[in-house]
N, C-alpha and C positions, 0 to 999 in steps of 0.2 A: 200547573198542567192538568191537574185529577181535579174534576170539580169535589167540589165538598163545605158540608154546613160545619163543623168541627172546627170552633176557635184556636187561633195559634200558638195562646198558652198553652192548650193542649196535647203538643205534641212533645211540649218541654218535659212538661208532667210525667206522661208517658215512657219519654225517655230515662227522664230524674229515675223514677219508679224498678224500671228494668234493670236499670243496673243493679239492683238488689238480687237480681233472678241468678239461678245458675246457668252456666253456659249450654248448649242443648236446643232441640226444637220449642215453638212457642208456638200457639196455635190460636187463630180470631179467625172466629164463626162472625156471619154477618158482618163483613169487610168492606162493604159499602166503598168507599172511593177510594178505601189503600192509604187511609190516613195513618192508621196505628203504622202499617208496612212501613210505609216512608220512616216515618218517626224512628222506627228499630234500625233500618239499613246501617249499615258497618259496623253493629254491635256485636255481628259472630251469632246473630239466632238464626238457627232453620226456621223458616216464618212456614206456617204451613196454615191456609187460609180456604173458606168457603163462604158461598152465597148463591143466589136465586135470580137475581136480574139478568136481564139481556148487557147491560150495560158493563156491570161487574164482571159478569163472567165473560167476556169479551177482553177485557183486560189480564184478571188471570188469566186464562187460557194463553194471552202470549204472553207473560210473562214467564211462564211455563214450557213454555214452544209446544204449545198444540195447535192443533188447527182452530181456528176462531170458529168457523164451521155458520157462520150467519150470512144469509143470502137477503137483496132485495125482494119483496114480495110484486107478484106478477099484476097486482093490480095496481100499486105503485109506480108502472116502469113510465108509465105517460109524464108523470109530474116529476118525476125522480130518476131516468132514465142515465142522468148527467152523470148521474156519482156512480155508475156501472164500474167504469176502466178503476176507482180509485178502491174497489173491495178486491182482494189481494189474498182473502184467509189468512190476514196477518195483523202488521203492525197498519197497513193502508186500511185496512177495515176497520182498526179503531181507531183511529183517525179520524174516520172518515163519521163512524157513532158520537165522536167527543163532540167535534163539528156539529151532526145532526141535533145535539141537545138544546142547540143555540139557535136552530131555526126551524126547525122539524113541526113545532107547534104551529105553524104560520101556515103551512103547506095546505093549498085544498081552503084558507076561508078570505072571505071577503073582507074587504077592507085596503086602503092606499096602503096603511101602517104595514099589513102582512103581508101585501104583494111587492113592497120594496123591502121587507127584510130578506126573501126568498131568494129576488131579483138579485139581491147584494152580494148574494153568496155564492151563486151561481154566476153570476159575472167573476168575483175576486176565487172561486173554488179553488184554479191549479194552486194559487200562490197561499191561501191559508190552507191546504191540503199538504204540501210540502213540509210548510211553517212547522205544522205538529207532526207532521211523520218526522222530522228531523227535532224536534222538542221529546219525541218519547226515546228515538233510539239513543239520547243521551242517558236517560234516566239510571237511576243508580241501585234501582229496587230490586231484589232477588227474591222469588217465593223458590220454597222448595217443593211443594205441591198447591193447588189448587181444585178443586171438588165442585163442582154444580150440584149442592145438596142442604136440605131443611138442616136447620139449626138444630133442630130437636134430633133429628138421628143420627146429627155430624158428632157432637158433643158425645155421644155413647161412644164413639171407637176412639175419643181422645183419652190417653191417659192417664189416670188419676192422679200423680205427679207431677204432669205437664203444667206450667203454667199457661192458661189464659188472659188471654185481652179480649174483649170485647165491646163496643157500643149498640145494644142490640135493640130492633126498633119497639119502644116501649108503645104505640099508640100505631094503628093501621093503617094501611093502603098510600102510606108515606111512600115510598120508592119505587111502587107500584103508578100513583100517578105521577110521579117525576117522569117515568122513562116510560109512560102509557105513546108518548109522539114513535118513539124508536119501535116498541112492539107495532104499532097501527102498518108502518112503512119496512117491516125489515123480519123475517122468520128465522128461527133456528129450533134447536131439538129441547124447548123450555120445561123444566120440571116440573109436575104435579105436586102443588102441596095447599094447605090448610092456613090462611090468616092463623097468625097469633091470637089463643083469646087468652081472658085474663087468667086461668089457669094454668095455660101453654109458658105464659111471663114468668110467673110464681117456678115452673118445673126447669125454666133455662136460663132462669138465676140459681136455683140451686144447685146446677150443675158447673156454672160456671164459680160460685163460690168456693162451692164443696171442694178445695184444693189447696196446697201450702200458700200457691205463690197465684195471683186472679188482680186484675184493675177492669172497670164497668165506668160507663159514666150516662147520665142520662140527661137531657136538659129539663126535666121535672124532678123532683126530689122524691125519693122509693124508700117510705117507711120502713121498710123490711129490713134496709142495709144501714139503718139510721149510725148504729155503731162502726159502721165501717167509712162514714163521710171521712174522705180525707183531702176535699178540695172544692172553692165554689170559684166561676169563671163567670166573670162577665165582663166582657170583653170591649164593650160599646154601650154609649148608653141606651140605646134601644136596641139592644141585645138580651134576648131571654137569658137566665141565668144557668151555668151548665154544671153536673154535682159529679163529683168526680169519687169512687167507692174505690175501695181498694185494701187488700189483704193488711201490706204494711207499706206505708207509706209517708214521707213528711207532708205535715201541715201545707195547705198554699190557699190563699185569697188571692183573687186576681179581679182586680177592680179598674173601671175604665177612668183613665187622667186627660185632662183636656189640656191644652197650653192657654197661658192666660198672658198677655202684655198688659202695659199698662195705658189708660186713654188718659191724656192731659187734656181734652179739651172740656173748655166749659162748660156745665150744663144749666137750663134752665130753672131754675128753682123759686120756690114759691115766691111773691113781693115781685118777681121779672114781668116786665111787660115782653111778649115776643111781637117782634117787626121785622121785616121783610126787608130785603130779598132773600129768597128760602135758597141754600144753596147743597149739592150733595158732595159728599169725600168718601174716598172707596178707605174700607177699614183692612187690616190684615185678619188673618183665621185667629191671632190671637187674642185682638184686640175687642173682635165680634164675640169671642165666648167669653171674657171679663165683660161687658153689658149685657149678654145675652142673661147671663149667672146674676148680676145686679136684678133687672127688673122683669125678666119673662119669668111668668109661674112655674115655680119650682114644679108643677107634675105634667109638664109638657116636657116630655122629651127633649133632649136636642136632636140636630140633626149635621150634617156636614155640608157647607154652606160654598158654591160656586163665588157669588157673588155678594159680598156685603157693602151695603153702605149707610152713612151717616145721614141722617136729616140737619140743618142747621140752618138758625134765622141768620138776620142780616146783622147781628153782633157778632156770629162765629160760636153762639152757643149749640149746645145739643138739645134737639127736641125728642130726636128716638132714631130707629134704626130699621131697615129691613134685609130681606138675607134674598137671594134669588136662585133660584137652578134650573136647567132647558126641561122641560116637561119629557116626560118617558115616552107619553101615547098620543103626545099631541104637537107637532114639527115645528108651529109658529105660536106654540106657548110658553109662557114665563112662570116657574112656580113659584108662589110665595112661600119659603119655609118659616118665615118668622118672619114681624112686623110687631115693633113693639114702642112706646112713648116713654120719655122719661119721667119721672115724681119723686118725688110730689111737686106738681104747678097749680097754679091758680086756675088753668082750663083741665075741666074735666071730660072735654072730646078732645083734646089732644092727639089720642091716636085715629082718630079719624083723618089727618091732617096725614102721618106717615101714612096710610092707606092712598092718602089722597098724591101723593109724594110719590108715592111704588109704583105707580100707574101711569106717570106722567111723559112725556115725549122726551126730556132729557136722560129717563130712568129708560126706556124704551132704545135708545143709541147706546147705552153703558150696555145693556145684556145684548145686545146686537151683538155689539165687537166681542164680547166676553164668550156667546156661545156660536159664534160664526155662524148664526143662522137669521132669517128676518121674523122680528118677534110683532104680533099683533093683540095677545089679549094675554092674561092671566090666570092663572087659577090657583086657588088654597084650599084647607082644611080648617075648618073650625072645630073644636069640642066648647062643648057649653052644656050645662041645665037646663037652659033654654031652649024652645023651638026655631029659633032665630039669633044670629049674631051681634047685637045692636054698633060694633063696630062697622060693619060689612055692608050694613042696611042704609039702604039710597045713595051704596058704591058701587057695589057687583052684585048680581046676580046668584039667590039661591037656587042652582041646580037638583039637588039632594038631601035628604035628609034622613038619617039610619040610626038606628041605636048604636053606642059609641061600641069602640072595640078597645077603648083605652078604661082602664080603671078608675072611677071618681067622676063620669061626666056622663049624662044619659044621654044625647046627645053628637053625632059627627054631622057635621054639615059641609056640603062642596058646594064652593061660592066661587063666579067665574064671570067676567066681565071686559071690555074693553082696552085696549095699555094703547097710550100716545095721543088722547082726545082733549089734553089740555097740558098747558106747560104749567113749570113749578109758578109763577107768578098768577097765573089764572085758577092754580089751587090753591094757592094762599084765600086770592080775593072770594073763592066759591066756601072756603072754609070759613074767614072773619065773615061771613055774609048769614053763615047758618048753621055753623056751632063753634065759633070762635066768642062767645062770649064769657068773660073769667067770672067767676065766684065770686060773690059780692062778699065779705064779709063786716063784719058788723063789730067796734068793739064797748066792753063793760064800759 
């Protein structure tokens, strides 16, 4: 229901943690979505909680029974006039903020993608308006106070006994552009205060340490509390990793596990002639991350895969595999998340072959039906050293080219092309015709 970045080990943690504590008020500055709150609920703490956003403090504030006290802004009312009846100074006004998180960014700019997300909501509004007003008033969370105030000043009147929880924003203007859509469209009585600098960091860690009983967590790692690590979370494999400090606490790793089945079919291996007809089989999630773990490079992330499926010649062997999902920004695109050959074979363009397979008007009716929508082209991600893909080249289209944001590759390239302009038999014959020749080799 509370958006939030905060993995779900984390509230185990949390909780594990607490129970250490003595019974009594508990106090988290910088509250951000009410992750620690939930996590404590029926422990018997007075949770007693502050923050700075429009967002956050919209939610304490009812959960407190004050008046939420935030109004549409008058310049707004043209594009936004609709969500009038559903602001209430209550639980309908955060509802109505949760809501706006999810589409408030779209509001005011051009494009089909952002005028049908607006559209969408604004059509369905009574009924997901309802949906979360009747999702929060179940909720189970109690604060005993809530404060609209800087960390730095909250923390002075908290008690030196008292234990703390806190996750507090170690790096700038993080929550600030989160909820920048809801400030732009919505006014209330917002506080004055000062970005954290890195002395501000230094002075409200010390004050959250400085006490018997304190848990922090950051997702970069804070030399200062080196002797206080008492947990790493990573939760996903393309999840940054999150460090959990804390007074006293047991040990925890929390590390991401994949499910792995097992694939019996055959694969192609070196000494195999491959022959046609090329045919696909859709794989399970576990069966795609046992191949996936076999032959895609260990420093490519994985990812979580809609659609996987099998490449296979006309003996029923494995030639490789691609993984697919409906595009985020794009309605009649198909993305490639992985695409990969098996090896060792005698053809060393091999995966030009699954490229050629991924694309194809059979592969084109499989993500039809799989994402209910009508699919026309493709798009992926490359990382390479290279300035160029040579899988990708004289398949799809180099879009882009950026320095990489992944570690080990200088290198991101967006490659985007065509899907349905030839069946699997017509890329068989286009592959044997122009990089279907195997390795000659030669012996003593």
């Amino acid at each position: 229901m509370f958006q939030g970045t905060i993995p779900g080990p984390m509230r185990s943690i949390v909780r594990e943690t607490a129970s250490l504590w003595p019974s009594g008020p508990v106090y988290v500055p910088c509250c951000g979505n009410f992750t620690i709150e939930r996590s404590l609920a029926g422990m018997g703490f007075g949770l007693h909680s502050s923050d700075v956003s429009i967002y956050t403090s919209a939610v304490g504030r009812w959960l407190t029974r004050q008046p939420v006290g935030i109004q549409l802004r008058e310049e707004s009312a043209d594009d936004l006039g609709w969500l009038a009846d559903s602001l209430d100074d209550g639980v309908g006004t955060v509802a109505t903020l949760m809501l706006g998180t999810r589409f408030l960014a779209s509001v005011g700019r051009e494009g089909l993608w952002h005028e049908r997300v607006v559209r969408s909501y604004r059509e369905q509004w009574k009924a997901k308006h309802a949906e979360t007003v009747e999702r929060l008033s179940s909720s189970d969370v109690e604060l005993a106070s809530y404060e609209v105030e800087d960390v730095r000043s909250w923390l002075q009147k908290v008690p030196g006994d008292a234990p703390v929880c806190s996750f507090p924003p170690f790096y700038g203007g993080g929550y600030e552009k989160l909820y920048e859509p809801l400030e732009a469209h919505f006014t209330w009585d917002a506080p004055q205060y000062e970005p954290l600098s890195d002395d501000d960091v230094v002075s409200v860690l010390g004050a959250i340490t400085d006490r018997p009983y304190w848990l922090t967590a950051s997702n970069h790692h804070v030399p200062e509390l080196g002797q206080y690590l008492r947990g790493v979370i990573k939760a996903t494999p393309r999840a940054a990793p999150f460090y959990v400090y804390a007074s006293a606490a047991r040990t925890r790793i929390v590390a991401p596990r994949q499910p792995i089945d097992p694939v019996k079919i055959p694969r192609l291996r070196e000494g195999d002639e491959l022959v046609g007809p090329l045919r696909l089989s859709l794989l399970k999630p576990g069966q795609f991350n046992a191949l996936r773990s076999r032959y895609l490079n260990p420093r490519i992330a994985p990812g979580a895969a809609n659609l996987a499926v099998a490449v296979r010649d006309g003996n029923g062997r494995l030639l490789g595999v691609f993984a697919m999902a409906p595009s985020t920004f794009t309605p009649d695109e198909a993305y490639v998340l992985s695409d990969f050959a098996v090896a060792p074979t005698d053809y060393p363009r091999l995966s030009k072959l699954i490229v050629l397979a991924a694309t194809s008007t059979e592969t084109q009716l499989l993500c039809q039906r799989a994402f209910s929508r009508r699919i026309r082209r493709v798009g992926t991600t490359a990382f390479s050293n290279n300035p160029v893909s040579m899988k990708y080249r004289g398949l799809l289209r180099l879009n882009k080219r950026s320095p990489s944001n992944e570690d080990g590759w200088k290198f991101q390239l967006q490659y985007q092309g065509p899907m349905g302009q030839h069946t699997l038999t017509q890329a068989l014959e286009m592959w044997v015709k122009r990089w279907g020749a195997p390795t000659t080799k030669t012996g003593v």
